[in-house]
RODO-2510 file (C-alpha; in nm, 4 decimals, decimal comma):
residues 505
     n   res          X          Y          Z
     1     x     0,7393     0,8107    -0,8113
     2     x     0,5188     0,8570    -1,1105
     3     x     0,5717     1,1886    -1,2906
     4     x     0,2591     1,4276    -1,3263
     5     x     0,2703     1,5994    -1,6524
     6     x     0,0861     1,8819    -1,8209
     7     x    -0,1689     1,8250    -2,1294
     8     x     0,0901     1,9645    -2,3505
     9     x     0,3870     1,7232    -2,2125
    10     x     0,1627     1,4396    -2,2585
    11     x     0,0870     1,4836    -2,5915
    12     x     0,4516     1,5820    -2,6724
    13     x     0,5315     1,2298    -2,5620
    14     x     0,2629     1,0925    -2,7248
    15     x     0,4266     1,2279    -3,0496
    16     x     0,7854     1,1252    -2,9083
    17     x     0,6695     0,7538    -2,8471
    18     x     0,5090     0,7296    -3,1941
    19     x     0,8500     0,8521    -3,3263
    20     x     1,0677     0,6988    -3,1478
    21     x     0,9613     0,3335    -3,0700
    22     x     0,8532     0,3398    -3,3657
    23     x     0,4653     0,2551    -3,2973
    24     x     0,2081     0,3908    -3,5374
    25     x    -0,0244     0,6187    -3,3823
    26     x    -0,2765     0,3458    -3,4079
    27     x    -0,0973     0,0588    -3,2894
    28     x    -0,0997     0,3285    -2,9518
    29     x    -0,4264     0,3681    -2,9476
    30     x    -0,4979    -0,0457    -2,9758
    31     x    -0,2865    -0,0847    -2,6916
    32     x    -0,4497     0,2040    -2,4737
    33     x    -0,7845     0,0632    -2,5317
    34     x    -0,6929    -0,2617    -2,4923
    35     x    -0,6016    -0,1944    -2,1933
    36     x    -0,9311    -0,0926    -2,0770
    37     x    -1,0979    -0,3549    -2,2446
    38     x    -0,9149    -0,5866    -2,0616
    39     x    -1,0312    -0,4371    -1,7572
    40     x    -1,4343    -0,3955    -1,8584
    41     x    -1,3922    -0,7604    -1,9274
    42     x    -1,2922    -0,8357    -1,5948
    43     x    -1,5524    -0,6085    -1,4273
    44     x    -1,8494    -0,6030    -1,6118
    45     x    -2,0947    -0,9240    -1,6819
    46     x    -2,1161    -1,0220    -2,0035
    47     x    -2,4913    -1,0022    -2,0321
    48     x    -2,5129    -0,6263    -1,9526
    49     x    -2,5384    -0,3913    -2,2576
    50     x    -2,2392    -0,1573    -2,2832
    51     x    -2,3297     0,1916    -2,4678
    52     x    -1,9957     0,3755    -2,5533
    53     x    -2,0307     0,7708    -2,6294
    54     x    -1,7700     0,8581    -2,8458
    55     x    -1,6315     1,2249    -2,9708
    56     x    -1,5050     1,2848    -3,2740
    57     x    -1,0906     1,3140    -3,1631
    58     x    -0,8606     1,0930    -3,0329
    59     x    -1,0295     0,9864    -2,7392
    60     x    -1,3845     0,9068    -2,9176
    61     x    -1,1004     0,6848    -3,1167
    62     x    -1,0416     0,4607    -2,7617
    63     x    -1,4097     0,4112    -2,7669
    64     x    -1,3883     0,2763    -3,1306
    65     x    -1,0852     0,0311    -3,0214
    66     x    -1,2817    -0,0632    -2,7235
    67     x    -1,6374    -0,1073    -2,9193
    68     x    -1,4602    -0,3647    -3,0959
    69     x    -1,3179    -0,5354    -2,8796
    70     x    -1,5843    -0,6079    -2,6277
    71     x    -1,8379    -0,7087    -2,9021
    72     x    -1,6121    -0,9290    -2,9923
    73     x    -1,5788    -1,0773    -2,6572
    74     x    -1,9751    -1,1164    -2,6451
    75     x    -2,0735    -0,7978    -2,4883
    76     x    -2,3817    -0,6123    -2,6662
    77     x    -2,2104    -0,2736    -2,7648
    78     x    -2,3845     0,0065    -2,8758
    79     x    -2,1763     0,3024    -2,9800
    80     x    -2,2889     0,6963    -2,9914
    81     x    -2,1311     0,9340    -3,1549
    82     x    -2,1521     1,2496    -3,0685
    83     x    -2,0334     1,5601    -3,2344
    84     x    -2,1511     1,9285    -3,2597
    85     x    -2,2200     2,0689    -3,6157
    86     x    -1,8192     2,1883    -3,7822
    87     x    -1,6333     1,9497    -3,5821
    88     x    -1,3766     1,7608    -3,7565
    89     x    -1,3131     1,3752    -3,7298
    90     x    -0,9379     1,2865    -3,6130
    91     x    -0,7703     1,0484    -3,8399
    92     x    -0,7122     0,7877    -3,5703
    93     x    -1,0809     0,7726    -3,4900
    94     x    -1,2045     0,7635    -3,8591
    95     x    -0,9644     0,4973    -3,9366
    96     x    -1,1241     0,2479    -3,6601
    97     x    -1,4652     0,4072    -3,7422
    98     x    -1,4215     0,2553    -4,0623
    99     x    -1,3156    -0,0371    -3,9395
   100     x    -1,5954    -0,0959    -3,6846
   101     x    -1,8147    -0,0451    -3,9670
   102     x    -1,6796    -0,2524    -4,1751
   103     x    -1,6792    -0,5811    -3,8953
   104     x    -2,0700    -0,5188    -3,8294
   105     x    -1,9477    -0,5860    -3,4732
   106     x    -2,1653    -0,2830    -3,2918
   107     x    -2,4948    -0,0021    -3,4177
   108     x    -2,3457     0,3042    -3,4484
   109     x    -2,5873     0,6059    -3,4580
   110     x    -2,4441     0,9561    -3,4605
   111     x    -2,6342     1,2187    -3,2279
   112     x    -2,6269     1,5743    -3,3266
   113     x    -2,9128     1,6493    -3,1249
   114     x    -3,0643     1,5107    -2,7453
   115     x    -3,3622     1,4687    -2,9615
   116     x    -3,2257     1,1944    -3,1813
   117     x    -3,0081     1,0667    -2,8670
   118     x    -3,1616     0,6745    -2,8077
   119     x    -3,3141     0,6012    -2,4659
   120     x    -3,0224     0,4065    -2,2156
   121     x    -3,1745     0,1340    -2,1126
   122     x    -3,2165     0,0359    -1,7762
   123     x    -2,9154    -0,1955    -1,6022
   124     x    -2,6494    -0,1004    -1,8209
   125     x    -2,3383     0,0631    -1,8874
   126     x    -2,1992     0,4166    -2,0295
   127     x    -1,8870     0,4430    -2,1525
   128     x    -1,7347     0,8309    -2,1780
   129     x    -1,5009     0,8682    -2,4618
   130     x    -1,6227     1,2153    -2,5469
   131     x    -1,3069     1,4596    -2,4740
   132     x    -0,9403     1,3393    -2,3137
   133     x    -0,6499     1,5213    -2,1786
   134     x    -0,6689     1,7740    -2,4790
   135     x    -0,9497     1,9708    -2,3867
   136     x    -0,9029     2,2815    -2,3206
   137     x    -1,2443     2,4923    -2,2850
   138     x    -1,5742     2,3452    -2,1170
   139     x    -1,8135     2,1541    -2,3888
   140     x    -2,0983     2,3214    -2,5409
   141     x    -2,3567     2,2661    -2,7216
   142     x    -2,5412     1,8929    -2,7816
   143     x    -2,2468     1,7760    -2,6123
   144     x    -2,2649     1,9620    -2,3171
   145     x    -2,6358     1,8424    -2,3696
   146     x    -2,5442     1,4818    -2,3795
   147     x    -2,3108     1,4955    -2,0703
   148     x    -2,5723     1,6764    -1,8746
   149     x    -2,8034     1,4216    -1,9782
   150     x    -2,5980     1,0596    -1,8839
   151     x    -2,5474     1,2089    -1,5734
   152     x    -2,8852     1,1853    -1,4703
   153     x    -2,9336     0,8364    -1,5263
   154     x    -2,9224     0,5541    -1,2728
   155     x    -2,6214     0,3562    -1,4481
   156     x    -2,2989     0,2645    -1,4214
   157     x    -2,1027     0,5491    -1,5716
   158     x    -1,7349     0,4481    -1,6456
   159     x    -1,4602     0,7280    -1,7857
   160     x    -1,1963     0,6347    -2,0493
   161     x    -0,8918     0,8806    -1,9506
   162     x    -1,0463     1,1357    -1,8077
   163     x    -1,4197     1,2568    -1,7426
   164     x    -1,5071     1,4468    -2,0074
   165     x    -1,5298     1,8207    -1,9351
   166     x    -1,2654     1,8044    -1,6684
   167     x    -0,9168     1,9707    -1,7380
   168     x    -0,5981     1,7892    -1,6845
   169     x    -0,3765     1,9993    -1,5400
   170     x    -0,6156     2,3465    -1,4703
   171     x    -0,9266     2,4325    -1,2543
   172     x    -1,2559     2,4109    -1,3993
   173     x    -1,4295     2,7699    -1,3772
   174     x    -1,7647     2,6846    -1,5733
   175     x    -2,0692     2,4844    -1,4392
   176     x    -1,9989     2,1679    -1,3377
   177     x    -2,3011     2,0658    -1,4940
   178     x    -2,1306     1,9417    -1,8258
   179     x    -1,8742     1,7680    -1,6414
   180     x    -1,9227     1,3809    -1,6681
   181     x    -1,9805     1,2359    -1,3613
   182     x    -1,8169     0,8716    -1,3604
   183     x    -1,7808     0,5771    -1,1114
   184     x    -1,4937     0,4628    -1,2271
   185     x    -1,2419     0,6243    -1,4035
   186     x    -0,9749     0,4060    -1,6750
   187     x    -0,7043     0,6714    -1,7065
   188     x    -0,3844     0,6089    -1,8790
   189     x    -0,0242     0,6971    -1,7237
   190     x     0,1260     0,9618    -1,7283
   191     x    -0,0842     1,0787    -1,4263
   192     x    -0,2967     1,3908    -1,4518
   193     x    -0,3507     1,6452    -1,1748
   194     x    -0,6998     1,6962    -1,2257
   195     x    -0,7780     1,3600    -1,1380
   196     x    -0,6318     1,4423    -0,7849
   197     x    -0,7820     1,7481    -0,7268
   198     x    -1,0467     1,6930    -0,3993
   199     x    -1,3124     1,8810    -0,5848
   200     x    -1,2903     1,6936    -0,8752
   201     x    -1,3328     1,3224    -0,7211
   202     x    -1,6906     1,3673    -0,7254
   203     x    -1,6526     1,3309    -1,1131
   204     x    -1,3739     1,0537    -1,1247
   205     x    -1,5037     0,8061    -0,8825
   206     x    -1,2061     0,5651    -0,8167
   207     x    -0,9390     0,5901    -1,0800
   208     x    -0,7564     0,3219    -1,1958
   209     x    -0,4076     0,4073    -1,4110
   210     x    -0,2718     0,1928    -1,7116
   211     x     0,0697     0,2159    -1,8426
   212     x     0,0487     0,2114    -2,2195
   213     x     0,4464     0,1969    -2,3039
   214     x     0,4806     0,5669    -2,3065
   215     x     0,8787     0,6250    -2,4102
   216     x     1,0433     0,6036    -2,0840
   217     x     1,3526     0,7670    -2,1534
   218     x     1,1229     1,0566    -2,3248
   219     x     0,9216     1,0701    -1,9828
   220     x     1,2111     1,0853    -1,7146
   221     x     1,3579     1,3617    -1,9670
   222     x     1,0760     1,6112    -1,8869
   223     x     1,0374     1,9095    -1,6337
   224     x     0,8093     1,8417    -1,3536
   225     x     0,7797     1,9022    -1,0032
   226     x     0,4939     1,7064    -0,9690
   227     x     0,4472     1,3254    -0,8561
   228     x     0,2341     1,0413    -0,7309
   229     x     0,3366     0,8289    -0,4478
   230     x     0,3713     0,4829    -0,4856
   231     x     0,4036     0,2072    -0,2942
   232     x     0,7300     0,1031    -0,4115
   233     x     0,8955     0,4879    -0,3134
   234     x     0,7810     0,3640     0,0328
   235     x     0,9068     0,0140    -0,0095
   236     x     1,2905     0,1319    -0,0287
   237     x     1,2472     0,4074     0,2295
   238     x     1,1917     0,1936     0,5284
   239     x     1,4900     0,0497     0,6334
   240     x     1,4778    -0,3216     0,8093
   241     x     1,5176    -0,2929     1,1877
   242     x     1,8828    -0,3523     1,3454
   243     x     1,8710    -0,6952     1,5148
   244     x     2,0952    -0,5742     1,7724
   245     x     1,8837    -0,2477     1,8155
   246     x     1,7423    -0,1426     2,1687
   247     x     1,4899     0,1099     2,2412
   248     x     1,7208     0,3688     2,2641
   249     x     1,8313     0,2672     1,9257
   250     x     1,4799     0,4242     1,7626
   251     x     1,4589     0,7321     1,9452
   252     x     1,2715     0,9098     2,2283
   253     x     0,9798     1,1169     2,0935
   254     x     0,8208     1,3851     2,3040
   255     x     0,4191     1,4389     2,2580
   256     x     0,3178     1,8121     2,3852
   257     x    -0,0242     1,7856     2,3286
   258     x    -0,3967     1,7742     2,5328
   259     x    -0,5990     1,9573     2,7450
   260     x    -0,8799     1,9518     2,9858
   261     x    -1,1635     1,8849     2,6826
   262     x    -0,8965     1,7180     2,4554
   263     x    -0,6986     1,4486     2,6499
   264     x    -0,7685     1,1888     2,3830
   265     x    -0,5821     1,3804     2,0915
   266     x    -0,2757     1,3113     2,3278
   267     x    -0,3354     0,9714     2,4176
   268     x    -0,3840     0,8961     2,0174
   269     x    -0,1006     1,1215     1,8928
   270     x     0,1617     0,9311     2,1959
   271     x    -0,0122     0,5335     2,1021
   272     x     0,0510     0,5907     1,7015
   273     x     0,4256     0,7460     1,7867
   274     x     0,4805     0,4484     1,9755
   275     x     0,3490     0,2154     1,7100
   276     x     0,5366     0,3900     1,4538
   277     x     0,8436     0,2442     1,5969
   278     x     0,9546     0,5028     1,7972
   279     x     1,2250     0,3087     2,1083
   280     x     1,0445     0,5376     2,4027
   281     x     0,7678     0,7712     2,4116
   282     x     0,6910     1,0724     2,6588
   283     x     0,3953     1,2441     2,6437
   284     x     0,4112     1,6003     2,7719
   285     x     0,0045     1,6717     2,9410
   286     x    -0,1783     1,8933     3,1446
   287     x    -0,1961     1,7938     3,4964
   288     x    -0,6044     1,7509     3,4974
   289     x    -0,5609     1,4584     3,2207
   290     x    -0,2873     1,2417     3,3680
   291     x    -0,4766     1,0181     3,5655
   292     x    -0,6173     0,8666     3,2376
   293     x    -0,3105     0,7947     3,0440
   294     x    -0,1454     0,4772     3,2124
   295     x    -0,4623     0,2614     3,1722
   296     x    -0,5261     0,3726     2,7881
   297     x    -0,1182     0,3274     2,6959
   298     x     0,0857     0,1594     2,9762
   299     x     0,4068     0,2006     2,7695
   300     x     0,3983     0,6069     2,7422
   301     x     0,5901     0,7680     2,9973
   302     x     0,4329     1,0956     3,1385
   303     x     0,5758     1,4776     3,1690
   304     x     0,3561     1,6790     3,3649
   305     x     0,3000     2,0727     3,2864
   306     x     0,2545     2,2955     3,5962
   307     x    -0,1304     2,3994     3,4608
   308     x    -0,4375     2,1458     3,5320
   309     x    -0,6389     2,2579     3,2389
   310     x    -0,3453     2,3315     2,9202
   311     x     0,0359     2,3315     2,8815
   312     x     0,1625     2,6235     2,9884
   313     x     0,5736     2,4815     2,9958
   314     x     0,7740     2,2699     2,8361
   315     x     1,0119     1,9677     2,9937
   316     x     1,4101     1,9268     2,9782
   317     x     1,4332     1,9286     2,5723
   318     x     1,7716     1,7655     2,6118
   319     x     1,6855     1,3689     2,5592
   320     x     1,4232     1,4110     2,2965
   321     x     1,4945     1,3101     1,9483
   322     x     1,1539     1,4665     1,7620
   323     x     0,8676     1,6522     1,8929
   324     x     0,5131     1,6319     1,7673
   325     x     0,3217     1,9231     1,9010
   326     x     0,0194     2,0814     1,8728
   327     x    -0,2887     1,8547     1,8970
   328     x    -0,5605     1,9065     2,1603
   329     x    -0,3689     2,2034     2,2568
   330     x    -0,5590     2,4822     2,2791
   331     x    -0,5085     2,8166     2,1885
   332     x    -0,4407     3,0252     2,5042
   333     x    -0,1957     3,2783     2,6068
   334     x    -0,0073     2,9926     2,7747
   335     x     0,0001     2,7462     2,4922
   336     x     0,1084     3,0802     2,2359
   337     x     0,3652     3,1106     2,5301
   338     x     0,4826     2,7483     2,5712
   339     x     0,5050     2,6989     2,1776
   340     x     0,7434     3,0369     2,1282
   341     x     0,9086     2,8562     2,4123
   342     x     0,9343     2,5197     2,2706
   343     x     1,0527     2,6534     1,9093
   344     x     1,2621     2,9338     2,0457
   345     x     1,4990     2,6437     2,2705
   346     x     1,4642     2,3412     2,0572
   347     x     1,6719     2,2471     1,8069
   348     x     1,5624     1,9118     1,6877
   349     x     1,3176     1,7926     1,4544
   350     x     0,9482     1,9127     1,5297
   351     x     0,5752     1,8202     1,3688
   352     x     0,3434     2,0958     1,4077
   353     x    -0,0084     2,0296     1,4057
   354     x    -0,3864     2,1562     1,4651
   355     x    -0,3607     2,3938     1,7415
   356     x    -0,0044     2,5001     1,7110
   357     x    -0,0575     2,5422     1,3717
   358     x    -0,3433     2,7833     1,4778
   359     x    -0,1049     2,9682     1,7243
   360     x     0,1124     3,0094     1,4217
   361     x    -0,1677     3,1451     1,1826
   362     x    -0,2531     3,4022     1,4461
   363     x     0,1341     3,5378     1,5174
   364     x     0,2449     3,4665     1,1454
   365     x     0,6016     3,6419     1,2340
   366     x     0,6726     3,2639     1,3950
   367     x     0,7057     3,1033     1,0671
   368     x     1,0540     3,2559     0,9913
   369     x     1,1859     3,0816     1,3236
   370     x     1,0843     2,7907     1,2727
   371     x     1,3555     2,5457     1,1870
   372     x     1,4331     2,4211     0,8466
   373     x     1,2443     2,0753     0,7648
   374     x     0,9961     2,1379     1,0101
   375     x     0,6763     1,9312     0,9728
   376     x     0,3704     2,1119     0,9526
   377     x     0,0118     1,8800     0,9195
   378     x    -0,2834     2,1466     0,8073
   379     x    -0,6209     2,0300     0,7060
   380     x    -0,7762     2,2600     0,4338
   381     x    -0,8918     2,4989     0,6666
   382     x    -0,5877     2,5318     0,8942
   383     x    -0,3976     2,5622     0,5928
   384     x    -0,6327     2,8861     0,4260
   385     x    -0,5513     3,0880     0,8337
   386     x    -0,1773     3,0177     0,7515
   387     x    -0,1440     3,1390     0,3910
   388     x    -0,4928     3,2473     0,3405
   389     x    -0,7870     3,1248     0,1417
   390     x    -0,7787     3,0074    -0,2081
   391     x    -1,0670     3,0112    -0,4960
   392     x    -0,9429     2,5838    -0,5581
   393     x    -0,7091     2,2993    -0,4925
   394     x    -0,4573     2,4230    -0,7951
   395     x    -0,4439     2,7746    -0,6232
   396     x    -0,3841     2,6318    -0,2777
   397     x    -0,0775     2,3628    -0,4041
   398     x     0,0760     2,6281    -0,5273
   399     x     0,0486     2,8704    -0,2328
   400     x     0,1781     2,5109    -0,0120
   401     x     0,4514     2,5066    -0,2612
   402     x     0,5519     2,8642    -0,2399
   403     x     0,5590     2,8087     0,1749
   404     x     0,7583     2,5520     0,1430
   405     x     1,0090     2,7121    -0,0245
   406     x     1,0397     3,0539     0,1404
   407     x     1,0515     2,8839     0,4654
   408     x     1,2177     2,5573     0,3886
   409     x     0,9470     2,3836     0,5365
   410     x     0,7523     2,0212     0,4852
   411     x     0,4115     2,0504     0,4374
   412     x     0,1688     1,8103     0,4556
   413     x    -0,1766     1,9592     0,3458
   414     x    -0,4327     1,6816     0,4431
   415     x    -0,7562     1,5528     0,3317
   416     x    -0,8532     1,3493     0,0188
   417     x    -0,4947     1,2903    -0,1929
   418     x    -0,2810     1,5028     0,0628
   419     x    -0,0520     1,7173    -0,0763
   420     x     0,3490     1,7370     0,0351
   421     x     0,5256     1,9814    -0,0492
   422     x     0,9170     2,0325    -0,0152
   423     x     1,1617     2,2595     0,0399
   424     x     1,2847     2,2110    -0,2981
   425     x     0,9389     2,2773    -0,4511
   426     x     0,8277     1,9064    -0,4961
   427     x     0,5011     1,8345    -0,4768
   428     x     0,4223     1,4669    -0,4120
   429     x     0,0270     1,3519    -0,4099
   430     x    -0,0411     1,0133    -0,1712
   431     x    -0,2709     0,8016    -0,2777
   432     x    -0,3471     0,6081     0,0097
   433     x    -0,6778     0,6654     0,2902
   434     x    -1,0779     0,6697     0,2299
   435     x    -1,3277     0,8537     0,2976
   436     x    -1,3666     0,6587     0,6464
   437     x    -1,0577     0,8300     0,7579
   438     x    -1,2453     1,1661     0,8101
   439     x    -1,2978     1,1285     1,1822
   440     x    -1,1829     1,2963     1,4985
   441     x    -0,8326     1,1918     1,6078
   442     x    -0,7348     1,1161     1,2342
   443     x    -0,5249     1,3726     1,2015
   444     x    -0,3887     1,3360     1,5747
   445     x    -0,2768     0,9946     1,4694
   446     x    -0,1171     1,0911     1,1712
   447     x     0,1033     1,3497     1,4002
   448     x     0,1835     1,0684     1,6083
   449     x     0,3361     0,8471     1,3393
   450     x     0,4881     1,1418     1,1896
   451     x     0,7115     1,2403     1,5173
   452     x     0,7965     0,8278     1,5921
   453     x     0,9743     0,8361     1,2204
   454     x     1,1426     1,1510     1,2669
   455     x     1,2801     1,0209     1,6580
   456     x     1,3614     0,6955     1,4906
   457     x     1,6497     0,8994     1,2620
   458     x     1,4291     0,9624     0,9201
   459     x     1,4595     1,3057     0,7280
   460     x     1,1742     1,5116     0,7228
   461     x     1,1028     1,4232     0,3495
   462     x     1,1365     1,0528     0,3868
   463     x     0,9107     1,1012     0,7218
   464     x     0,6467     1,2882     0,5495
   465     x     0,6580     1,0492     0,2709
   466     x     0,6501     0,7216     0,4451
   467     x     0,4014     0,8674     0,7392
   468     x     0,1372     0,9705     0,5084
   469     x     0,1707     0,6420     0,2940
   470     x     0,1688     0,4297     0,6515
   471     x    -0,1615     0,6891     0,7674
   472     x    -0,3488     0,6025     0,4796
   473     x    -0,2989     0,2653     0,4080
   474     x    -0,3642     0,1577     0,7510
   475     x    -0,6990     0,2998     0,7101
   476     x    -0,7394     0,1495     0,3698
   477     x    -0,7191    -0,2146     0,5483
   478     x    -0,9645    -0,0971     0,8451
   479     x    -1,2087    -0,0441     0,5726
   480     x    -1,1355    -0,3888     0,4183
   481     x    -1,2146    -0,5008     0,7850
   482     x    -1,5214    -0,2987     0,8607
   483     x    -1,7703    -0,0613     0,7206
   484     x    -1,5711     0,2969     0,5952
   485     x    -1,8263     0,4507     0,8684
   486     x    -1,6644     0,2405     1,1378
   487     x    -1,3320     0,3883     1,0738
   488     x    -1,2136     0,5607     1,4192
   489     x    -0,8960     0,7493     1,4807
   490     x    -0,8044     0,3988     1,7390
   491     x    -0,8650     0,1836     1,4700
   492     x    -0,6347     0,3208     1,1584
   493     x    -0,3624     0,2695     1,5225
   494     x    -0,4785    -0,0872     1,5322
   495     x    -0,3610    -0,1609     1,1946
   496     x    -0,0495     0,0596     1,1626
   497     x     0,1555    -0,3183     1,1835
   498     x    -0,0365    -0,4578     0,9100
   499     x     0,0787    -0,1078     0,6751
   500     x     0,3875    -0,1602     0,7825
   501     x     0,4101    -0,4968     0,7005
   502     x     0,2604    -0,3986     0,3434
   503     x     0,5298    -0,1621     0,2977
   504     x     0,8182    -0,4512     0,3295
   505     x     0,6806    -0,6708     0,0763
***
């Protein structure tokens, strides 16, 4: 997993690396920039004129590095410098000032006020290298002006670290006005929470991380409960299938989900347990719905409550190996019933979802019985009824965390980057899915692939881990496949093999 670090840790290992590898400062910066440049090359055209607005610290100094280099390359560069009256110049960035200069290679014009600040032409390209990591109160002044002013035009807008105005590892409070609002965003490793923040991707567009040779020995060294999902973590946590396995070698996995209005949430949640791997799959319905199931998923085998309309009871627990519950459900006196039932008599692994997890938010005592490494799956607002509502993402992580721990509980906290949180504390950030994935059922699936890892013998971590990697990825490659706004719950199911596949290569 990559470590998330604070501002502070990042620029104590900044120091540490300069120290210790020995690198000069500016060697660092050469081969953080030239890391981006090496990626503008790639995705810009040549022909298209690149202006690059620069502060006056340490990340203005990238923009330098990066000037250079793509006027070299053949790119028309022009480079703004903007600074408000008193601020001083860091030595990094005066040093390649001075040597930009010196090459002729790109204009330079320094802007202390919108009214000197040149006109963007038309079909080009801004380059942010105002404020980085460091800052630590909102921009003011002509560069608040500046940032309020790029945002308004209709060009490609491109970030180098982070967008300027944002905070790496704290909510913003002020107008989001001054924030830079980039496409893309080059951002260099160690990875930043407030590039994962849902309510800051608006300002990030699609990030893409560099590793600059921070000192690896320095970085594993420091404190942090915070990390980014990768695809290797999932690589080594999926084990290869026993070649003398049989079905009941991967578990039977119980569904208790559905009613009259919402058969379909149990029909998805049972067909992405069973294509999760799961040996055998019951699925635990109403008796109104069960006519439809058999054509839909021949292979689920059906438990039928005593109520037409909702579940009201639960089956024999004794044979099941997991239990996803919760989806479609309802939230009756004979669901509330059934679930203090269910959780009251079972003492396997469970995934509680959607409507149980509205039960639970409306009888909160239920949380202390609910078994240690229990699964829950809340989107945002299922998560604000169980530990109430929170002013932003940073806020709401750390109630998740503190839920976690008191209850010894994995918590999956869905939507854009879902968060999982441990028992331990650990907070782990996926970054699988799209936008495409925000469709009814998505979540149901998600349940369903959740419960067939858990039946198949995987600890809660690992299944929370590997399930939310697997959820989003197989909607990544339905996008590839089809327009994001074609993305149904039934298709991220359809290519569930192809994830899986991924996540053995």
């Amino acid at each position: 997993m990559l470590k998330i670090l604070t501002a502070a840790q990042i620029r104590e290992a900044d120091l540490y690396t300069i120290r210790h590898e020995p690198i000069t400062s500016d060697r660092l910066m050469e081969r953080a920039a030239g890391n981006c440049s090496g990626w503008l090359r790639d995705f810009l055209p040549s022909c298209l004129k690149v202006y690059i607005v620069c502060g006056s610290g340490n990340n203005g100094g990238d923009g330098l590095v990066i000037a250079r280099h793509l006027a070299r390359d053949g790119f028309k560069v022009r480079v703004l410098i903007v600074e408000n009256a008193g601020a001083g110049r860091s030595p990094d960035f005066v040093l390649n000032y001075d040597r930009l200069a010196d090459q002729n290679l790109a204009k330079i014009v320094v802007v202390n006020s919108l009214d000197n600040f040149p006109v963007i032409e038309l079909n080009s390209v801004v380059l942010d290298a105002i404020f980085g990591s460091g800052l630590s109160r909102p921009p003011e002044g002509v560069v608040a002006e500046v940032i309020q002013y790029l945002n308004g035009l209709d060009v490609m807008r491109i970030s180098i670290d982070i967008p300027s105005g944002l905070f790496a590892d704290k909510p913003v409070e002020q107008a989001r006005g001054s924030i830079f609002k980039a496409h893309h965003t080059l951002s260099f490793l160690p990875v930043k929470m407030g590039l994962l923040m849902p309510e800051n991707e608006l300002w990030c567009g699609r990030v893409h991380y560099f590793d600059i040779g921070m000192h690896p020995e320095y970085i594993n060294s420091l404190d942090s409960r915070n990390f980014l999902l990768t695809h290797e973590d999932i690589i080594r946590r999926i084990p290869l299938r026993d070649r003398s396995g049989h079905k009941g070698t991967y578990g039977h996995a119980l569904i208790i989900a559905g009613s009259t209005a919402k058969a379909g949430a149990a029909l998805l949640t049972a067909r992405a347990c069973l294509k999760a791997g799961a040996g055998l799959v019951t699925a635990h319905l109403p008796a109104g719905v069960v006519s439809a199931t058999n054509s839909y998923c021949p292979e689920i085998m059906i438990s039928i409550s005593k109520s037409a309309n909702c579940i009201s009871d639960i089956p024999l627990l004794d044979k099941f190996h997991a239990i996803g519950v919760g989806p479609g459900l309802g939230v009756t006196p004979e669901t509330t019933s059934m679930l203090k039932n269910l959780l009251a008599n079972y003492q396997g692994r469970i995934v509680l979802d959607a409507d149980a997890l509205n039960i639970i938010a409306e009888n909160l005592t239920m949380l202390a019985f609910l078994r240690p490494g229990t699964i829950l799956t809340p989107h945002p607002g299922e998560f604000d009824r169980l530990a109430g509502k929170s002013g932003n993402s940073f806020d709401a992580i750390e109630k998740q965390r503190q839920m976690s721990v008191k209850y010894q509980l994995v918590i999956i906290r869905k939507g854009a980057h879902s968060t999982i949180t441990m028992p331990d504390g650990t907070t782990c950030w996926n970054n699988t899915g799209n936008p495409g994935m925000a469709t009814a059922g998505s979540g149901d699936v998600l349940t369903g692939i959740l419960t067939g890892l858990l039946a198949q013998g995987y600890q809660p971590a690992d299944a929370a881990l590997v399930g939310t990697w697997l959820h989003g990825m197989a909607g990544d490659i339905a996008s590839e496949h089809t327009a994001e706004e074609w993305v149904s719950a039934g298709t991220i199911i359809d290519y569930l093999g192809k994830a899986l596949s991924l996540s053995r290569i």
